[in-house]
Jmol script that loads the backbone (N, CA, C; Angstrom):
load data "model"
ATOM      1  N   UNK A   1      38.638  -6.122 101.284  1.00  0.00           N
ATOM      2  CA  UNK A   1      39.862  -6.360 100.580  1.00  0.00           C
ATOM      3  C   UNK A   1      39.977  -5.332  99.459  1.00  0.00           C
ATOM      4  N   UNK A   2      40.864  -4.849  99.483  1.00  0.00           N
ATOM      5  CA  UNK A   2      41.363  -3.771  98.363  1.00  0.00           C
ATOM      6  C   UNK A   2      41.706  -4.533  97.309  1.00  0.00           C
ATOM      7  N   UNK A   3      41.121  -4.209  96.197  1.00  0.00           N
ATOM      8  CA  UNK A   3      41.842  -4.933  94.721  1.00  0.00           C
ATOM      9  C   UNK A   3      42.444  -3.863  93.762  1.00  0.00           C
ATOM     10  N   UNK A   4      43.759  -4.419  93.582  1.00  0.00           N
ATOM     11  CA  UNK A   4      44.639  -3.166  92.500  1.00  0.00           C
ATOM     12  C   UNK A   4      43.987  -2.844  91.775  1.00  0.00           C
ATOM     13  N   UNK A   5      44.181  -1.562  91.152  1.00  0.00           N
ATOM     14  CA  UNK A   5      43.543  -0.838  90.085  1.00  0.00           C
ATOM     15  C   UNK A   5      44.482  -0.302  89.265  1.00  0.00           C
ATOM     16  N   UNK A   6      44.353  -1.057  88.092  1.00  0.00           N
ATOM     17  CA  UNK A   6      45.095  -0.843  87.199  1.00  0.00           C
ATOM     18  C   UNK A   6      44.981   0.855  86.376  1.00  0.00           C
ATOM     19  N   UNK A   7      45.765   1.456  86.683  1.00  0.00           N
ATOM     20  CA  UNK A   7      45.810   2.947  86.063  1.00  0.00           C
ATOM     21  C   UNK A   7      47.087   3.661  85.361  1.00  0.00           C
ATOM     22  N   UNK A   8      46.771   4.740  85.216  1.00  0.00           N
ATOM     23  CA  UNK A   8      47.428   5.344  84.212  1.00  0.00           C
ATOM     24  C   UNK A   8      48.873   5.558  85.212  1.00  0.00           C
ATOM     25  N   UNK A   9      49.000   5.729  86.389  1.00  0.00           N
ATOM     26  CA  UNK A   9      49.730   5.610  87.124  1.00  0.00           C
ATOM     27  C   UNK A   9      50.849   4.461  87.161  1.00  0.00           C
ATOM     28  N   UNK A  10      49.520   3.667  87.216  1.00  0.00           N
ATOM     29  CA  UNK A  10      50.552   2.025  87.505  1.00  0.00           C
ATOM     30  C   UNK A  10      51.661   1.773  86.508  1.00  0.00           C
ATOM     31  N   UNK A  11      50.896   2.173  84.663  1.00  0.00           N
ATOM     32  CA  UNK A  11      51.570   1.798  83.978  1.00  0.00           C
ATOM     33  C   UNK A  11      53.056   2.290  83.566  1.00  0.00           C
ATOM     34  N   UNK A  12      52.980   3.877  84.375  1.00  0.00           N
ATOM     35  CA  UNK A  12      53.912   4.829  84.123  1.00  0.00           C
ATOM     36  C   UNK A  12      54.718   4.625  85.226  1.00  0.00           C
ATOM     37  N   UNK A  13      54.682   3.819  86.746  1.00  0.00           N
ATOM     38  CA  UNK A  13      55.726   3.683  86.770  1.00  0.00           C
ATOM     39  C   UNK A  13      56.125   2.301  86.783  1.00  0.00           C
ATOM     40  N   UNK A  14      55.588   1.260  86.595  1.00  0.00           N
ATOM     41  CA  UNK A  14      55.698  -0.316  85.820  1.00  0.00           C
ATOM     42  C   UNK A  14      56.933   0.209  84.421  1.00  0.00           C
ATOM     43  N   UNK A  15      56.350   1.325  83.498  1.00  0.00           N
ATOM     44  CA  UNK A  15      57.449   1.117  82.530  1.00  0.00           C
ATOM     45  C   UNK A  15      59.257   1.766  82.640  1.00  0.00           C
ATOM     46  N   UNK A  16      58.657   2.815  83.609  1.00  0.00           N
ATOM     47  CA  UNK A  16      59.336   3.667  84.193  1.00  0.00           C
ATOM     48  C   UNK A  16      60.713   2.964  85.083  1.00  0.00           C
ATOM     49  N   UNK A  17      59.875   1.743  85.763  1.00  0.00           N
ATOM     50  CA  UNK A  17      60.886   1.083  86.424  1.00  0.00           C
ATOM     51  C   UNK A  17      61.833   0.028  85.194  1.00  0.00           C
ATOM     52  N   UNK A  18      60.916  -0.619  84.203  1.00  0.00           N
ATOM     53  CA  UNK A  18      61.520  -1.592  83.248  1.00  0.00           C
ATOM     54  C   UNK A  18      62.711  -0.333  82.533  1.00  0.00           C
ATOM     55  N   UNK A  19      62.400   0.782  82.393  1.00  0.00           N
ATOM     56  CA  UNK A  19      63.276   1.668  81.897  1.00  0.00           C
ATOM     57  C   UNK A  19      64.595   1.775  82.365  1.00  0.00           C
ATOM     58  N   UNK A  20      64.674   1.838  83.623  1.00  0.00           N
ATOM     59  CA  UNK A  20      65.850   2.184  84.263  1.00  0.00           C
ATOM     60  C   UNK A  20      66.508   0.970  84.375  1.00  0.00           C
ATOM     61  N   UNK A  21      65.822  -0.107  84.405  1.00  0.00           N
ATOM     62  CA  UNK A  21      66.479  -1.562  84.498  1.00  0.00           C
ATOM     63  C   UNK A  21      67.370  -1.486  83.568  1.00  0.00           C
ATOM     64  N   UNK A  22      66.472  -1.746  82.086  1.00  0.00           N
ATOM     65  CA  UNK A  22      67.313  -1.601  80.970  1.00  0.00           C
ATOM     66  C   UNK A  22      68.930  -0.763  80.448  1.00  0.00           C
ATOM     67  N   UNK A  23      68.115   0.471  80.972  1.00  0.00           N
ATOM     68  CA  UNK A  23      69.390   1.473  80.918  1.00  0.00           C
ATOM     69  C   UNK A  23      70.526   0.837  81.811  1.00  0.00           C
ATOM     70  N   UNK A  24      70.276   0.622  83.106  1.00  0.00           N
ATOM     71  CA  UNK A  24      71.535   0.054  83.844  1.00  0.00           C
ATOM     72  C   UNK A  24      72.287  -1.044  83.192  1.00  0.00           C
ATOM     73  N   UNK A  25      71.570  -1.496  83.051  1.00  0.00           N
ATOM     74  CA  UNK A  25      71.858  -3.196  81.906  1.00  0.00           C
ATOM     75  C   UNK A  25      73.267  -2.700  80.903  1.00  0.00           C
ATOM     76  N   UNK A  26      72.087  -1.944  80.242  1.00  0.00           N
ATOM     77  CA  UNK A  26      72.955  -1.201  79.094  1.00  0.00           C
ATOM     78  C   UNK A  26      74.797  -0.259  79.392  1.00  0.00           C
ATOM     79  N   UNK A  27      74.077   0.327  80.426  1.00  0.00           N
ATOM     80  CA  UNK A  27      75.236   0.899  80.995  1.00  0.00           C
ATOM     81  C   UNK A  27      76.581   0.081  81.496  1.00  0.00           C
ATOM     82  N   UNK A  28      75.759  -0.717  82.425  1.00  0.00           N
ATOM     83  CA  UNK A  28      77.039  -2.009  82.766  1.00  0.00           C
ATOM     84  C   UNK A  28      77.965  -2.733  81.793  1.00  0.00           C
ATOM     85  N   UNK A  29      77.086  -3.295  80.725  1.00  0.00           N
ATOM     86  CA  UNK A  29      77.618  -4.061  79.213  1.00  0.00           C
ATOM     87  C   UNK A  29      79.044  -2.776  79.053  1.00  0.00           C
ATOM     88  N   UNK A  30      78.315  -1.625  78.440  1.00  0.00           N
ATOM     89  CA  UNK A  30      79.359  -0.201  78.120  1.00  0.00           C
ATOM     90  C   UNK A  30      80.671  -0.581  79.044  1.00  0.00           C
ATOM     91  N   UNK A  31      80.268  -0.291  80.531  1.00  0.00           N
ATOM     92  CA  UNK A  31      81.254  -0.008  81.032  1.00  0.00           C
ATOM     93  C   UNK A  31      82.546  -1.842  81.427  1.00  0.00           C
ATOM     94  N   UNK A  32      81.857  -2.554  80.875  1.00  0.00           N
ATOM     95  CA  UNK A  32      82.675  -3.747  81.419  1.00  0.00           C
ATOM     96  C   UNK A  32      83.241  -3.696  79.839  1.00  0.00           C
ATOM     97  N   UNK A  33      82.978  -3.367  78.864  1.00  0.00           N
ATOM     98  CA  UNK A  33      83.700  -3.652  77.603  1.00  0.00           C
ATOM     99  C   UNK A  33      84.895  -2.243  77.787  1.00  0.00           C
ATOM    100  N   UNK A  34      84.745  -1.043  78.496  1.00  0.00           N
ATOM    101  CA  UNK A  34      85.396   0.121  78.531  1.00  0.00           C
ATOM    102  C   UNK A  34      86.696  -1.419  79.256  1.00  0.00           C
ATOM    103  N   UNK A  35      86.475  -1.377  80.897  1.00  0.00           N
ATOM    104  CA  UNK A  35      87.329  -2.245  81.551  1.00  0.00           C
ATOM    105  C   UNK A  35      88.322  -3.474  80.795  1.00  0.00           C
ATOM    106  N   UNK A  36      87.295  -3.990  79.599  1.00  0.00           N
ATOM    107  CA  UNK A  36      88.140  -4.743  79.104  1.00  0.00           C
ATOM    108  C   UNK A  36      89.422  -4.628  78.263  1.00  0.00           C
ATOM    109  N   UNK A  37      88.909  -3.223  77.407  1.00  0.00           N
ATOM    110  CA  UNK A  37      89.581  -2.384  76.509  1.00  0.00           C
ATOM    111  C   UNK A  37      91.405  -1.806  77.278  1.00  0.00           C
ATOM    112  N   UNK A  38      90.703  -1.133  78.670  1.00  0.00           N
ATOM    113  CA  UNK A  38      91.908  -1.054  79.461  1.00  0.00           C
ATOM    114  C   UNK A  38      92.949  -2.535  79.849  1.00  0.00           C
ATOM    115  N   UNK A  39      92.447  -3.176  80.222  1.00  0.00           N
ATOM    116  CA  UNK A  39      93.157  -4.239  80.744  1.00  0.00           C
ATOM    117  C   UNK A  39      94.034  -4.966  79.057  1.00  0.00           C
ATOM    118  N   UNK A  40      93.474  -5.082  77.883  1.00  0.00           N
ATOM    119  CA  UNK A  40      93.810  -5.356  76.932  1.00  0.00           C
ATOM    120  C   UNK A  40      95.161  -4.359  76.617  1.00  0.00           C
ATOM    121  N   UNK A  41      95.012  -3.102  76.693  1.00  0.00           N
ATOM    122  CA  UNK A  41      96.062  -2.158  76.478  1.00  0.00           C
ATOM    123  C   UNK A  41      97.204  -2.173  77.594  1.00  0.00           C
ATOM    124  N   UNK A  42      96.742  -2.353  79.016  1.00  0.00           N
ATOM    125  CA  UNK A  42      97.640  -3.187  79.752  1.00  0.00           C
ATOM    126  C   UNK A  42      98.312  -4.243  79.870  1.00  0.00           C
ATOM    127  N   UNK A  43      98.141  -4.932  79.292  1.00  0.00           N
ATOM    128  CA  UNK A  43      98.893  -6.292  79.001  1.00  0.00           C
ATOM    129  C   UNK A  43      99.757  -6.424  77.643  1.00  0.00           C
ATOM    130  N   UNK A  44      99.169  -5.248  76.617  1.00  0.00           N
ATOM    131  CA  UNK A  44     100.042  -5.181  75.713  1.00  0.00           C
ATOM    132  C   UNK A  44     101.537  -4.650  75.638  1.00  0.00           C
ATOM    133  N   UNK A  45     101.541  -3.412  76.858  1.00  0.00           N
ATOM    134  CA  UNK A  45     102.693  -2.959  77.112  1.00  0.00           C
ATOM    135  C   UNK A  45     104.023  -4.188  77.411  1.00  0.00           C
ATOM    136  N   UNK A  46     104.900  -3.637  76.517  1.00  0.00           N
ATOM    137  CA  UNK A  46     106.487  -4.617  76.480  1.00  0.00           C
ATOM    138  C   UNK A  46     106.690  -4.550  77.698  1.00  0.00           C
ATOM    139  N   UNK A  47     107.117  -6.045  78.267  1.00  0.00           N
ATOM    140  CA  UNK A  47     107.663  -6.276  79.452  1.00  0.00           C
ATOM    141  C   UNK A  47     109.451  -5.982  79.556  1.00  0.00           C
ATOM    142  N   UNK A  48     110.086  -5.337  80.381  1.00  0.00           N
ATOM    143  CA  UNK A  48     111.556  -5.261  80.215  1.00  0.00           C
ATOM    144  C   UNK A  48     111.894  -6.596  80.337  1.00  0.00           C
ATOM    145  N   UNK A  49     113.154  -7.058  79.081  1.00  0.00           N
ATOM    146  CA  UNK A  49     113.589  -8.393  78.792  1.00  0.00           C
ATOM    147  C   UNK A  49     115.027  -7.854  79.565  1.00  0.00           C
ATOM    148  N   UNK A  50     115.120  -8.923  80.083  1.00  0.00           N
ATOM    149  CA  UNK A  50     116.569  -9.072  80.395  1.00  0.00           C
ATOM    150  C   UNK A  50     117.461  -9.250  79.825  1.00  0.00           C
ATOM    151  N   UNK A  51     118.732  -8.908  80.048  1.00  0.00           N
ATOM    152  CA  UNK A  51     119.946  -8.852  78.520  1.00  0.00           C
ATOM    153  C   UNK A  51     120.446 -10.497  79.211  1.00  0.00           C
ATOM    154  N   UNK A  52     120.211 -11.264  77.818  1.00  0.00           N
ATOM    155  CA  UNK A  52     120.895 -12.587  77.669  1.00  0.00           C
ATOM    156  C   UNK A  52     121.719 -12.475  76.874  1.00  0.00           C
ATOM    157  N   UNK A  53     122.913 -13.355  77.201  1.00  0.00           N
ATOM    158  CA  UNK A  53     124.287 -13.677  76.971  1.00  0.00           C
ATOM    159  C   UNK A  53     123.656 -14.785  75.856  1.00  0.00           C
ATOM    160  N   UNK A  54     124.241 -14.624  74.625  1.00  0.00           N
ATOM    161  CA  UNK A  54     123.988 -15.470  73.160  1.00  0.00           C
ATOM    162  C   UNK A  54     124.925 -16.746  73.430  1.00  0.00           C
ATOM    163  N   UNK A  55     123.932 -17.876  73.072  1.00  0.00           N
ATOM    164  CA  UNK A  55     124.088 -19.061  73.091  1.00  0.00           C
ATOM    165  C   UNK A  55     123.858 -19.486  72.169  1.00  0.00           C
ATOM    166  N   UNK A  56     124.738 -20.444  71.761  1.00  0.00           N
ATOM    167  CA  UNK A  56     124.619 -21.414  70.604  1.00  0.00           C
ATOM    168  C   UNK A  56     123.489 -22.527  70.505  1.00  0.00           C
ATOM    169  N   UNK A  57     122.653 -22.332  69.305  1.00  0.00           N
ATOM    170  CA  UNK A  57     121.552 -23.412  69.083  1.00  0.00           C
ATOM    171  C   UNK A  57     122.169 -24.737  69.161  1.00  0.00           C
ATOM    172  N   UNK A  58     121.408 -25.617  69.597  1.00  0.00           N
ATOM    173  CA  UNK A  58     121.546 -27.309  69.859  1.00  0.00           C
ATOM    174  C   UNK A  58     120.737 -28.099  68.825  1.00  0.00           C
ATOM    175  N   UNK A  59     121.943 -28.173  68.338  1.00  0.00           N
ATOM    176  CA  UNK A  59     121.096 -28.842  66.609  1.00  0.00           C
ATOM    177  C   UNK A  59     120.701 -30.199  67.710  1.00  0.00           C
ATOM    178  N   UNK A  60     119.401 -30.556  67.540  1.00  0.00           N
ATOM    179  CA  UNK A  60     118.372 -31.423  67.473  1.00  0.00           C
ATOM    180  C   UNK A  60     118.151 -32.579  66.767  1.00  0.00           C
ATOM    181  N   UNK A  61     118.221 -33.811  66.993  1.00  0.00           N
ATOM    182  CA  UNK A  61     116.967 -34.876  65.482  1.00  0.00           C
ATOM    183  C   UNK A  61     115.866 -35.054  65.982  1.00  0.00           C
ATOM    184  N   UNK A  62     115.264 -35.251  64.825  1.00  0.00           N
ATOM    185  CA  UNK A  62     114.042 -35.163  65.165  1.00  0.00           C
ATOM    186  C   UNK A  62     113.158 -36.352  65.663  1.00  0.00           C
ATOM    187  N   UNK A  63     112.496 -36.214  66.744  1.00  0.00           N
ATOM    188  CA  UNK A  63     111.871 -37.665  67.266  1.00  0.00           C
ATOM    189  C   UNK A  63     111.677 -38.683  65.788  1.00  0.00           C
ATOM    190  N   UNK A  64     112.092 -40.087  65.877  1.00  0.00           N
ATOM    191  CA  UNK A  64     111.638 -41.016  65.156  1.00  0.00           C
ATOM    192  C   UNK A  64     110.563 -41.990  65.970  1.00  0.00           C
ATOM    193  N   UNK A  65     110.128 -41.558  66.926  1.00  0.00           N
ATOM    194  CA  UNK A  65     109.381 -42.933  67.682  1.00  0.00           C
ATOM    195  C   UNK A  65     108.330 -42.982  67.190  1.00  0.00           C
ATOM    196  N   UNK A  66     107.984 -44.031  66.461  1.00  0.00           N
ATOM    197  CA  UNK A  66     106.706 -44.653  65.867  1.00  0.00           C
ATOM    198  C   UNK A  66     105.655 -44.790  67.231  1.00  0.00           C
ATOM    199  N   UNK A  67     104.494 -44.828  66.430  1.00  0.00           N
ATOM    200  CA  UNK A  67     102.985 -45.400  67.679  1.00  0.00           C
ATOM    201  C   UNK A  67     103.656 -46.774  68.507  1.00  0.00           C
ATOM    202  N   UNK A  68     103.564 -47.655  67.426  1.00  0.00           N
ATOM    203  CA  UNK A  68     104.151 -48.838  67.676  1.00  0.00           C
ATOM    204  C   UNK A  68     105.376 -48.670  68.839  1.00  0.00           C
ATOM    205  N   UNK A  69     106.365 -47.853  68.869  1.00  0.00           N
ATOM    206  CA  UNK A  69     107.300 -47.820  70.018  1.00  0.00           C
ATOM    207  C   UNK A  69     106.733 -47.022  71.392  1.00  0.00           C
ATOM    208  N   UNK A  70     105.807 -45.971  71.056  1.00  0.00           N
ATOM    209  CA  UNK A  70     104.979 -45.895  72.298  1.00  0.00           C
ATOM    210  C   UNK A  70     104.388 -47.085  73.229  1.00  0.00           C
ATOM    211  N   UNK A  71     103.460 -47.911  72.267  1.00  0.00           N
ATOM    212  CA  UNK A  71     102.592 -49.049  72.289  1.00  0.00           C
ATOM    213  C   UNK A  71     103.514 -49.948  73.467  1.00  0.00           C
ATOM    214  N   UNK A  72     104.909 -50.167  72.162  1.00  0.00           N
ATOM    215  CA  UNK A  72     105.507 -51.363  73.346  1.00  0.00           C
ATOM    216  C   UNK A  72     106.147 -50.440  75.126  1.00  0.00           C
ATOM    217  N   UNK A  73     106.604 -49.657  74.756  1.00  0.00           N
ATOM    218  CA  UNK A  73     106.968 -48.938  76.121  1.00  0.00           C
ATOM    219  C   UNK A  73     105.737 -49.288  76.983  1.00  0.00           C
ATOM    220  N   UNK A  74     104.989 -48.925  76.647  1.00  0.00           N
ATOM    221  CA  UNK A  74     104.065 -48.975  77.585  1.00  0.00           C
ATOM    222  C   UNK A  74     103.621 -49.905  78.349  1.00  0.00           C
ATOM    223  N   UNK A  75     103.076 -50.479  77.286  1.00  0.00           N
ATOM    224  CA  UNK A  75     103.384 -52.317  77.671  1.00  0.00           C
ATOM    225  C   UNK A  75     104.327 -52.533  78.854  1.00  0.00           C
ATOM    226  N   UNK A  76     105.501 -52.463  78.297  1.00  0.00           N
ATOM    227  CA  UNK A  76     106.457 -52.820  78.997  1.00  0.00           C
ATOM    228  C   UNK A  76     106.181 -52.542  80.195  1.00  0.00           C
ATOM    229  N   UNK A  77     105.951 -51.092  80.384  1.00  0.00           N
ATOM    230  CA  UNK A  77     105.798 -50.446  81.950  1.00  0.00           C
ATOM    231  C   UNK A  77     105.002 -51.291  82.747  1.00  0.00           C
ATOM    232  N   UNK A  78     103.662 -51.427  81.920  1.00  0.00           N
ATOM    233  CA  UNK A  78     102.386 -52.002  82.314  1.00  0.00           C
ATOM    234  C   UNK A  78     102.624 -52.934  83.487  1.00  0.00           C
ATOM    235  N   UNK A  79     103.740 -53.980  82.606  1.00  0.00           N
ATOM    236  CA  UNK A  79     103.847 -55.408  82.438  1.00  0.00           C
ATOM    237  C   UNK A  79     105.322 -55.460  84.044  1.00  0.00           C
ATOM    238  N   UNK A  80     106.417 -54.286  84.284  1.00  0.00           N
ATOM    239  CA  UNK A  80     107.356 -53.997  85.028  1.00  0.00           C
ATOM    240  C   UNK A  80     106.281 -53.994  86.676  1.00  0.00           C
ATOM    241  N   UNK A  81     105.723 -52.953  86.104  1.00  0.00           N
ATOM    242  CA  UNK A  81     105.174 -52.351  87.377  1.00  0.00           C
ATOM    243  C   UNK A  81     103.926 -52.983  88.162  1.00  0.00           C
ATOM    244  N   UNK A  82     103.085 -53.816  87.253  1.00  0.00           N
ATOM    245  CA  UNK A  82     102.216 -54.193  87.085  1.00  0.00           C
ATOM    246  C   UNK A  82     101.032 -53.876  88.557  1.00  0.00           C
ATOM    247  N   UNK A  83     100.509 -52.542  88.331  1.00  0.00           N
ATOM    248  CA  UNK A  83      99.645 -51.755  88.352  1.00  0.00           C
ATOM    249  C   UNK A  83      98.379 -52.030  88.894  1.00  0.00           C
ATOM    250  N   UNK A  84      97.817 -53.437  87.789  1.00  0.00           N
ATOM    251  CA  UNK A  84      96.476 -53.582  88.142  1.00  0.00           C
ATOM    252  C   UNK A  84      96.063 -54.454  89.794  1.00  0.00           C
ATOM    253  N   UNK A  85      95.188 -53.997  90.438  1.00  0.00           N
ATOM    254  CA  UNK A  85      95.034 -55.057  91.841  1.00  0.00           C
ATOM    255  C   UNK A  85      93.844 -55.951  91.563  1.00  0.00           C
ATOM    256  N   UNK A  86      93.978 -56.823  91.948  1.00  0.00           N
ATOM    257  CA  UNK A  86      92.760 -58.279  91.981  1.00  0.00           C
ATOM    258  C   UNK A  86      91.503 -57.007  92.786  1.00  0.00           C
ATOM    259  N   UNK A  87      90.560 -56.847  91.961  1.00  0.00           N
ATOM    260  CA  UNK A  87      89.373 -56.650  92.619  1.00  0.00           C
ATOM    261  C   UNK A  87      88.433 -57.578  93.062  1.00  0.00           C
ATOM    262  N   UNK A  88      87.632 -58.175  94.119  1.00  0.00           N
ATOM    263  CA  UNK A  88      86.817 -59.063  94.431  1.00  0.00           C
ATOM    264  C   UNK A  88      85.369 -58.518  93.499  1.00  0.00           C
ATOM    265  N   UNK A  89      85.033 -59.498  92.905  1.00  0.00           N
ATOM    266  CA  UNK A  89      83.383 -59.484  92.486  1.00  0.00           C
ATOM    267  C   UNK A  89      81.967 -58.772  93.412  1.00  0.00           C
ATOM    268  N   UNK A  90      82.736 -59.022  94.394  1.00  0.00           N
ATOM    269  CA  UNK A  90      81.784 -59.476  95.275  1.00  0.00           C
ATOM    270  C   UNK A  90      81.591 -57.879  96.211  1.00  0.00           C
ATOM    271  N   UNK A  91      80.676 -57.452  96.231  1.00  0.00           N
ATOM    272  CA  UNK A  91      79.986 -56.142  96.575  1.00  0.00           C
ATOM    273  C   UNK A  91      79.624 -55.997  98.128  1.00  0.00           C
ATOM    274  N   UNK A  92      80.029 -55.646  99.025  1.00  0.00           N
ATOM    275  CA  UNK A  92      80.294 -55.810 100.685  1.00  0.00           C
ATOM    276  C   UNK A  92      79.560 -54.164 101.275  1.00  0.00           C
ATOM    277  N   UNK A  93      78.313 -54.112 102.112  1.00  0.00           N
ATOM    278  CA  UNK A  93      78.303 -52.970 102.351  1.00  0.00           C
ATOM    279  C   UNK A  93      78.245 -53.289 104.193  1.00  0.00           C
ATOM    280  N   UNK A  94      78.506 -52.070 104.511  1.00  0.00           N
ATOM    281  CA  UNK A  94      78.967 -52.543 106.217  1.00  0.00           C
ATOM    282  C   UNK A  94      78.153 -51.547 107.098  1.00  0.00           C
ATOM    283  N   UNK A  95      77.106 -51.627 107.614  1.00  0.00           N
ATOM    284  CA  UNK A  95      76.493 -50.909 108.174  1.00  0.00           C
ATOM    285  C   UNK A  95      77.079 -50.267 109.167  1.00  0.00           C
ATOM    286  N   UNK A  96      77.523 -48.886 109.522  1.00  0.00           N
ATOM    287  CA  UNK A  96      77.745 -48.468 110.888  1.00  0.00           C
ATOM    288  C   UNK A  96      76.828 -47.951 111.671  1.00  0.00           C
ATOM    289  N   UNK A  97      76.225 -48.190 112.829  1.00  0.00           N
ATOM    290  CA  UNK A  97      75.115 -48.227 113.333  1.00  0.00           C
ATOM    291  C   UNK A  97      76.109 -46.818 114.803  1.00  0.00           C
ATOM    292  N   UNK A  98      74.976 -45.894 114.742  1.00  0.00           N
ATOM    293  CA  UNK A  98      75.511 -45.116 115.679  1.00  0.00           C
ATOM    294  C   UNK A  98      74.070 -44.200 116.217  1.00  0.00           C
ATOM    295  N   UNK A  99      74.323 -43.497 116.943  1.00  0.00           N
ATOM    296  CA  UNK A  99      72.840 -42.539 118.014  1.00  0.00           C
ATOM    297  C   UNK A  99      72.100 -41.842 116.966  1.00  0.00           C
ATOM    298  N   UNK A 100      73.114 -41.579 116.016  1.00  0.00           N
ATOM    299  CA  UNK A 100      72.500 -40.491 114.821  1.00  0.00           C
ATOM    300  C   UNK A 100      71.659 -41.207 113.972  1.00  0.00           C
ATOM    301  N   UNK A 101      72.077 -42.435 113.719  1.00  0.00           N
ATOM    302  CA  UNK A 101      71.163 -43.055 112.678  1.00  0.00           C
ATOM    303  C   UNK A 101      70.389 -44.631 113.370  1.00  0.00           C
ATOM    304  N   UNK A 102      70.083 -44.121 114.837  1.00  0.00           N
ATOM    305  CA  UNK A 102      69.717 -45.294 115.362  1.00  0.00           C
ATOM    306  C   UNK A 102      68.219 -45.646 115.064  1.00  0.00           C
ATOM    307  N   UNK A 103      67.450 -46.667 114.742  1.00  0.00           N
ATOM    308  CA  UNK A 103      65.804 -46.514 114.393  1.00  0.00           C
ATOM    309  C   UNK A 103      65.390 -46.085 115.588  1.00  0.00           C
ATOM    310  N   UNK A 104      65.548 -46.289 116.838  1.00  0.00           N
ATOM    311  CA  UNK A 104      64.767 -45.861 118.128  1.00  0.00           C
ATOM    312  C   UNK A 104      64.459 -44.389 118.144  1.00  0.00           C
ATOM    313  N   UNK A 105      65.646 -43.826 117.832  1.00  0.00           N
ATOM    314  CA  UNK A 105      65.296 -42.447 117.985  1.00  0.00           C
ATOM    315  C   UNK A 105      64.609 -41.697 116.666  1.00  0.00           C
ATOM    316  N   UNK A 106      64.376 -42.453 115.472  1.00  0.00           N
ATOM    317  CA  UNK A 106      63.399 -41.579 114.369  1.00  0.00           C
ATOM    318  C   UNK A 106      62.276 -41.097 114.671  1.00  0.00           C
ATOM    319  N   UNK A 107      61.658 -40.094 113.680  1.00  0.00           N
ATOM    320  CA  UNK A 107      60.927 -39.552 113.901  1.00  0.00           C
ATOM    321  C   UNK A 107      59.325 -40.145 113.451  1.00  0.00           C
ATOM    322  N   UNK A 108      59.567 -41.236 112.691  1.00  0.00           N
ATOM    323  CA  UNK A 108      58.746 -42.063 112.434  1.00  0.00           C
ATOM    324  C   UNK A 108      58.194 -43.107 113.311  1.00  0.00           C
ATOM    325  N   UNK A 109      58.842 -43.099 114.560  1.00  0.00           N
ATOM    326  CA  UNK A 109      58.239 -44.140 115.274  1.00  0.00           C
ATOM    327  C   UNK A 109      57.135 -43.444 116.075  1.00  0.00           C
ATOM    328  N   UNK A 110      56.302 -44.350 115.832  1.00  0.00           N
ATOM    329  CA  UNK A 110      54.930 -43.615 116.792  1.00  0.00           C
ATOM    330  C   UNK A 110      54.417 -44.832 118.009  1.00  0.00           C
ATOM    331  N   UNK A 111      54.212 -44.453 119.001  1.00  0.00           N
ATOM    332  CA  UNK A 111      53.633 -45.515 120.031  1.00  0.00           C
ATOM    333  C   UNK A 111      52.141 -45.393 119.957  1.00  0.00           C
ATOM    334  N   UNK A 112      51.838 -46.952 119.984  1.00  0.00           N
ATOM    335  CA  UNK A 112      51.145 -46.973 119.601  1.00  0.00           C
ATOM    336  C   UNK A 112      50.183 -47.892 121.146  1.00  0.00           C
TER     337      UNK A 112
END
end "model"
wireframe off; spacefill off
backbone 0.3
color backbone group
């Protein structure tokens, strides 16, 4: 059996390889912040607006609906629509028994 031998070799290209890792690393970071820089300056460019015809503002009031008038709406809906279904307590599981999950054919059965 051959056992590695650690040498002056090994270490030069062990660091040699961590070197170039790094650098790529480094390089990639560079170039995805370059990419971002572009796409940022792309999206800044003004989009052509279309010429709109001036319309008169729609004076507004301003919402008064209290929590409390949320609260009852809701309610209300709750109570209109009424939403909730009777769930049974009671926990039902239903075996479907088929070739795939038959015990005869496992792999655990051994004859004995």
């Amino acid at each position: 059996m051959i056992m590695l031998t650690v040498t002056g070799q090994t270490w030069l290209v062990t660091c040699l390889g961590f070197c170039i890792v790094v650098l790529l690393l480094t390089l990639f970071v560079f170039v995805m912040k370059g990419l971002g820089a572009i796409m940022q300056r792309l999206e800044k460019k003004p989009a052509v607006q279309p010429a709109v015809a001036a319309v008169e503002p729609v004076q507004t009031q301003p919402a008064t609906s209290a929590a409390d008038d949320s609260a009852a709406i809701a309610f209300a809906l709750h109570l209109f629509y009424g939403l909730h279904d009777a769930d049974s307590p009671r926990l039902t599981l239903h075996s479907h028994h088929s070739t795939w999950n038959e015990h005869t054919f496992g792999i655990n059965n051994l004859d004995r």
